[in-house]
Structure formats: structure tokens, C-alpha cells
DSSP file (Angstrom, degrees, kcal/mol; ACC not computed):
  #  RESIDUE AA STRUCTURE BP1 BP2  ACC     N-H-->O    O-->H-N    N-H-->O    O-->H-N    TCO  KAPPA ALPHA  PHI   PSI    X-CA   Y-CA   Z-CA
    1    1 A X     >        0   0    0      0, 0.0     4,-2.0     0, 0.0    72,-0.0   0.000 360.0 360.0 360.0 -37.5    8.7   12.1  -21.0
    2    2 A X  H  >  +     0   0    0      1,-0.3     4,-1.1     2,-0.2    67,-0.0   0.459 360.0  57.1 -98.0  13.8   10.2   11.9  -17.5
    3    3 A X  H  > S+     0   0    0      2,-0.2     4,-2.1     3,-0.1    -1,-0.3   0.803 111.3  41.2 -97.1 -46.6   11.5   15.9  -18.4
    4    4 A X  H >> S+     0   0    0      1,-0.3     4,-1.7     2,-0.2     3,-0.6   0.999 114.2  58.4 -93.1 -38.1    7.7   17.2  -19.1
    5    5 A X  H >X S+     0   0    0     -4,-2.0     4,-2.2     1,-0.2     3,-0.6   0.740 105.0  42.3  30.0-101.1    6.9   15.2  -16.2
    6    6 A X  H 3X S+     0   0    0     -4,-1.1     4,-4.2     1,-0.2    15,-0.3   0.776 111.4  58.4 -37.4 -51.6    9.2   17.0  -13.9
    7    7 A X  H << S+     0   0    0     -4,-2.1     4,-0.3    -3,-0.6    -1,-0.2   0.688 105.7  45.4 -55.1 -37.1    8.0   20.2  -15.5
    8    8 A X  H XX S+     0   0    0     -4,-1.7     3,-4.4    -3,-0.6     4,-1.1   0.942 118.3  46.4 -82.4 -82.4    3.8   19.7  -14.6
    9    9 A X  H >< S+     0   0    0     -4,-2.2     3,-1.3     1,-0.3     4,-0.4   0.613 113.3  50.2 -41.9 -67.6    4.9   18.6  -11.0
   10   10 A X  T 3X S+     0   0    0     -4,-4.2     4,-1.1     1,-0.2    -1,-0.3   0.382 112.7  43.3 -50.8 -10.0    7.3   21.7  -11.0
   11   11 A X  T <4 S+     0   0    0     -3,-4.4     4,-0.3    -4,-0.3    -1,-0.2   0.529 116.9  48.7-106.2  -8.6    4.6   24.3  -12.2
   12   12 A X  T << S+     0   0    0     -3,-1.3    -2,-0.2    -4,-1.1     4,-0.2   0.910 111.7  47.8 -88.5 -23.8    2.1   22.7   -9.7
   13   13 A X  T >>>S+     0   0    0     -4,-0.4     5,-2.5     2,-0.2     3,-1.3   0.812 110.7  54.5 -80.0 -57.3    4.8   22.9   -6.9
   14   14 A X  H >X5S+     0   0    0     -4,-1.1     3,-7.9     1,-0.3     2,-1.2   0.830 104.3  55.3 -52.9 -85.4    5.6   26.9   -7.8
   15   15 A X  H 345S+     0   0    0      1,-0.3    -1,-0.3    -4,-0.3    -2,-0.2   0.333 105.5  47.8 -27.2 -21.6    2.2   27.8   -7.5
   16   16 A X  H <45S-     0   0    0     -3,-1.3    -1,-0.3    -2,-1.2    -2,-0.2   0.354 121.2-106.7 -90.4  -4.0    1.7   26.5   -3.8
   17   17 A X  H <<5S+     0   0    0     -3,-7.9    -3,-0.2    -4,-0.8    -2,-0.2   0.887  75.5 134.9  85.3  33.9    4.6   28.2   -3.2
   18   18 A X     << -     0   0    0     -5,-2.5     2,-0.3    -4,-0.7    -1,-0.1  -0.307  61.2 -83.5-108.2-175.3    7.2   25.1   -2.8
   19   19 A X        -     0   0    0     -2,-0.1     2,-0.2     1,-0.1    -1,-0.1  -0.584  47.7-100.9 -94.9 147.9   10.6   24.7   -4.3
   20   20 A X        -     0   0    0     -2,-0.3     2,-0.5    -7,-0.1    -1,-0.1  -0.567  38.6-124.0 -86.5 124.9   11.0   23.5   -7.9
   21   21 A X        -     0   0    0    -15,-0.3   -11,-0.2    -2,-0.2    -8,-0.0  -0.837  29.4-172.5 -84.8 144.2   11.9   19.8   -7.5
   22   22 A X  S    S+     0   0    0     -2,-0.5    -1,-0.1   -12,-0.0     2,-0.1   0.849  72.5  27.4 -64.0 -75.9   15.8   19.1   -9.6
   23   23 A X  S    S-     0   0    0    -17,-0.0     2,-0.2     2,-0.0     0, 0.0  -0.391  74.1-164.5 -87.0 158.4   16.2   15.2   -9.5
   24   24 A X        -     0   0    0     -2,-0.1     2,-0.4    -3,-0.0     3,-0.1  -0.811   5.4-154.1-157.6 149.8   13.2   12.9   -9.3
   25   25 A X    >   -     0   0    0     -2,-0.2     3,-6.2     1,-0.2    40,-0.3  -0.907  26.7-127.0-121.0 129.3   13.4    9.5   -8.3
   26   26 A X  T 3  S+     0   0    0     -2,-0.4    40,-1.7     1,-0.3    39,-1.1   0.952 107.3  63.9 -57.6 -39.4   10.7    6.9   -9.5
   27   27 A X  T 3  S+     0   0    0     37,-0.2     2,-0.7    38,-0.1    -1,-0.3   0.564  80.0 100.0 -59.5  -0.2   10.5    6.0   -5.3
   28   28 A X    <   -     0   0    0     -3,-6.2    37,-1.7     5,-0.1     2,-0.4  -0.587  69.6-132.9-110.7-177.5    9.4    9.1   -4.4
   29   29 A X  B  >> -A   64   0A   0     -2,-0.7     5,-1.4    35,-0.2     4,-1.2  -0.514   9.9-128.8 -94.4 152.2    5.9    9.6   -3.7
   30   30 A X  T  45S+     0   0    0     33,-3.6    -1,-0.1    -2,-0.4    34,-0.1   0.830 103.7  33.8 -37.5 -54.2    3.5   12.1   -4.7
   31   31 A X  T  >5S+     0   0    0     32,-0.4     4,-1.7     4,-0.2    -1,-0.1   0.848 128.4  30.6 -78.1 -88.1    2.1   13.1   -1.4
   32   32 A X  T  45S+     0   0    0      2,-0.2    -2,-0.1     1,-0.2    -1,-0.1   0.816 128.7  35.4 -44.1 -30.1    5.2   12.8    1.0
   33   33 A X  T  <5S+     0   0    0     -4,-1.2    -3,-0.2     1,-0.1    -1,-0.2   0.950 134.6  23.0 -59.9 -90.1    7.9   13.5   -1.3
   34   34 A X  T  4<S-     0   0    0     -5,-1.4    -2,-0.2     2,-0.0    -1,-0.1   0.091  92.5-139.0 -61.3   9.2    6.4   16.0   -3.5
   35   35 A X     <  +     0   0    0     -4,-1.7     2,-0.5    -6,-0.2    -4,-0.2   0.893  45.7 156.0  -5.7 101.8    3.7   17.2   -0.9
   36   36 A X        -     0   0    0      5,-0.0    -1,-0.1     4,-0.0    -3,-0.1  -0.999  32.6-145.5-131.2 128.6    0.9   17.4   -3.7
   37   37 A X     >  -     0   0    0     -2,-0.5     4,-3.4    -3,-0.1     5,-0.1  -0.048  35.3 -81.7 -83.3-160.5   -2.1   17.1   -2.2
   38   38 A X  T  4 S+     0   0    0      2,-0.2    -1,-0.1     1,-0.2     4,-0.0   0.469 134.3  49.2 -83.9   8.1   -5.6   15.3   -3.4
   39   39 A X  T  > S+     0   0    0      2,-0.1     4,-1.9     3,-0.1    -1,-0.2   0.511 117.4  44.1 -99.5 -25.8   -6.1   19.3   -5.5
   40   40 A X  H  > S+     0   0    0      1,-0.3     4,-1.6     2,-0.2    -2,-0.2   0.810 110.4  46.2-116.2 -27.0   -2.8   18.8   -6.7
   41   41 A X  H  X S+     0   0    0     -4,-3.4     4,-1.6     2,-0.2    -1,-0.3   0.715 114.3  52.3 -84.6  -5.0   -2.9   15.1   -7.8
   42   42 A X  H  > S+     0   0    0      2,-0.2     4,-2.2     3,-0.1     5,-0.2   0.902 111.5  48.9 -74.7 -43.2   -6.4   16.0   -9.6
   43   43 A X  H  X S+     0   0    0     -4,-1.9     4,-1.9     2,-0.2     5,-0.3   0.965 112.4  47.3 -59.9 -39.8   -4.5   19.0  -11.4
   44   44 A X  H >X S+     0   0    0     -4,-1.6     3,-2.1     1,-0.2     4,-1.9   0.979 106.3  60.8 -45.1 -76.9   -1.9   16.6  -12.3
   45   45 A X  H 3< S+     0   0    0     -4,-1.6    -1,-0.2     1,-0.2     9,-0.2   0.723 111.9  36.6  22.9 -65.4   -4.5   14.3  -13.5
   46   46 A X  H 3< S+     0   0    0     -4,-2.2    -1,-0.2    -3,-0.2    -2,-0.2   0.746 112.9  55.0 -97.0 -21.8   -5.6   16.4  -15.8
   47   47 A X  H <X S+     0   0    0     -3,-2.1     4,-2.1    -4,-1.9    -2,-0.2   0.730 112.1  45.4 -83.1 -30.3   -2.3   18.1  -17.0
   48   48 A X  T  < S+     0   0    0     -4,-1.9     5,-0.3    -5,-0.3     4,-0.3   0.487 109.6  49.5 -99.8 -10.3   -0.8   15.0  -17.8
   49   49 A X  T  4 S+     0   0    0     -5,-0.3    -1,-0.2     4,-0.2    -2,-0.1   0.425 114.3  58.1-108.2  -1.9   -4.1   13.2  -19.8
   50   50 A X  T  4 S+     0   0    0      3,-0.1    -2,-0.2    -5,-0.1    -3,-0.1   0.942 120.5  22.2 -72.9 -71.4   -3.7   17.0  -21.6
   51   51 A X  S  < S+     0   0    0     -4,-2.1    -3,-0.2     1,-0.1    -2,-0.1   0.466 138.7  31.3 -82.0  -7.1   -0.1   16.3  -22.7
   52   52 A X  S    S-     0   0    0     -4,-0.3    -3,-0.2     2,-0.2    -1,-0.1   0.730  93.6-128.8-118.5 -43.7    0.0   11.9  -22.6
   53   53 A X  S    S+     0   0    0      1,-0.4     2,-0.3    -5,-0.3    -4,-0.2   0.981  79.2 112.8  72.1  70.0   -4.0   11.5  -23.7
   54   54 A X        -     0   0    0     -6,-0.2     2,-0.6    -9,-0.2    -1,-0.4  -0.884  65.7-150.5-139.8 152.4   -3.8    9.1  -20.5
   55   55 A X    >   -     0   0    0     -2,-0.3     3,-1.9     1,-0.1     4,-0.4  -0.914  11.5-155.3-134.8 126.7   -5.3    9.4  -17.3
   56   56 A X  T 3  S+     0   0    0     -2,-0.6    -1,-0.1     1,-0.3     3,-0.1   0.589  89.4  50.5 -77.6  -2.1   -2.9    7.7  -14.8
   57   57 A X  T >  S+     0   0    0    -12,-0.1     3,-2.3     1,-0.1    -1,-0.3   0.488  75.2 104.7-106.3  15.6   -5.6    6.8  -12.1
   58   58 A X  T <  S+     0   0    0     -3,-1.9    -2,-0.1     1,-0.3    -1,-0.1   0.961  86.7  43.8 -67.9 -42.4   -8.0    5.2  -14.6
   59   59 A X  T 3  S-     0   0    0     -4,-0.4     2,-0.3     1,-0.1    -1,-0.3   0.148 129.9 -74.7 -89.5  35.5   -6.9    1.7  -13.1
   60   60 A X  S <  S-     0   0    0     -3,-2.3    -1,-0.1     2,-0.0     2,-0.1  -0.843  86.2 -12.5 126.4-161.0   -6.9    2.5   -9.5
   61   61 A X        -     0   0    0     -2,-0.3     2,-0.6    -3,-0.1    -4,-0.0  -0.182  46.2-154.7 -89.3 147.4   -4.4    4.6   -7.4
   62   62 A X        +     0   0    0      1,-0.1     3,-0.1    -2,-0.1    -2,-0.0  -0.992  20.3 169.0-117.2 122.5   -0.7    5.9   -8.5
   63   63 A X        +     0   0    0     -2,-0.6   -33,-3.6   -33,-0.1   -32,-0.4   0.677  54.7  45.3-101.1 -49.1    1.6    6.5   -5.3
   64   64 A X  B  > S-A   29   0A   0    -35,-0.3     4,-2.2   -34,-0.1     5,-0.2  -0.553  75.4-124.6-130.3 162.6    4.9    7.0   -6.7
   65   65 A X  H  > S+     0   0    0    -37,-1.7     4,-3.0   -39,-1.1   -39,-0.2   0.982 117.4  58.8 -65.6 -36.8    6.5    8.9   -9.4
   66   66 A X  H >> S+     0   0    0    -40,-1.7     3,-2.2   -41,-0.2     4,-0.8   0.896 109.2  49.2 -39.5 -77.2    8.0    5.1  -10.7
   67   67 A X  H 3> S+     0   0    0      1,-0.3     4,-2.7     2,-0.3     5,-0.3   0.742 106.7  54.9 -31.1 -52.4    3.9    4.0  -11.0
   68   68 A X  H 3X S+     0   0    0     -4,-2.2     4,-2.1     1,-0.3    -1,-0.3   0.971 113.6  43.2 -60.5 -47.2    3.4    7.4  -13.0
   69   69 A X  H XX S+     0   0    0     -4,-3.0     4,-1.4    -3,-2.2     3,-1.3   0.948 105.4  56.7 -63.0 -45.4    6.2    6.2  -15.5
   70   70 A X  H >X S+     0   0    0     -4,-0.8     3,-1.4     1,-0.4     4,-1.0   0.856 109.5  46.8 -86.9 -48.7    5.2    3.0  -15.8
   71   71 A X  H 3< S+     0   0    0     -4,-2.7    -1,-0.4     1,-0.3     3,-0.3   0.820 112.4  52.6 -58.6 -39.4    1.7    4.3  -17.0
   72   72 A X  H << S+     0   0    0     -4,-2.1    -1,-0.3    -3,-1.3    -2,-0.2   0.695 104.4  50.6 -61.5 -37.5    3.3    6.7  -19.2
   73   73 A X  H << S+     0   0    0     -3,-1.4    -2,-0.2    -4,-1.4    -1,-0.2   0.669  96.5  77.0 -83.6 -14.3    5.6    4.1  -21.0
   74   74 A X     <        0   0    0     -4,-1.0    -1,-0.2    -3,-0.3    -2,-0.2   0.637 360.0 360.0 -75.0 -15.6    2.3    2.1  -21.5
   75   75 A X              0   0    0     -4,-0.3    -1,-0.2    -3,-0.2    -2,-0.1   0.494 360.0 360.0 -96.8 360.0    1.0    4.4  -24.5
């Protein structure tokens, strides 16, 4: 999970023209860490209830990558 994960961030990351992240750590955060903005956490959003059949903001806000697993492990 935390592999295809890595993989959605990383293809949302190329495409803005950032570095492909290696490591992720559940503390960091979406925005500051990963700089994904509010286009880039909707694409996430949507890549990740494609591949999980969840959508990780349905109960409120997701900050951190940790938050994203925890939603993830819940299905």
C-alpha cells in the first residue's frame, strides 16, 4: 500500500516538475513536505479512491502522509 502510495504522489510530483520523493515518512505533510497543492491533493483524491475505493477526505481533512495510511489500513 505505502509503495502505490509513494508511486501516485511521485507521478503527481513529476508532472509539476518536482523531484520524485525516495523515503516517505508518515510526519510529513502533504503541502509542506511534498508541496502538493489543493489541484494536487484533489488529483490525489481521486487517484487513490481509483486504486483503494476510498476517499481519504470523506471524514474531514488529511494533513500528513501517517493520516493518509491510517485511512488506508481502515479498508
Amino acid at each position: 500500500m505505502e509503495t502505490k502510495v509513494l508511486e501516485i504522489i511521485n507521478e503527481i510530483r513529476v508532472v509539476k516538475g518536482l523531484t520524485p520523493v525516495s523515503v516517505m515518512n508518515p510526519a510529513m505533510t502533504l503541502r509542506d513536505d511534498l508541496n502538493l497543492t489543493s489541484f494536487d491533493l484533489a488529483e490525489l483524491t481521486v487517484k487513490l479512491e481509483d486504486e483503494f475505493d476510498i476517499d481519504i477526505f470523506e471524514d474531514g481533512l488529511v494533513s500528513t502522509l501517517g493520516e493518509v495510511f491510517n485511512k488506508l489500513t481502515r479498508i
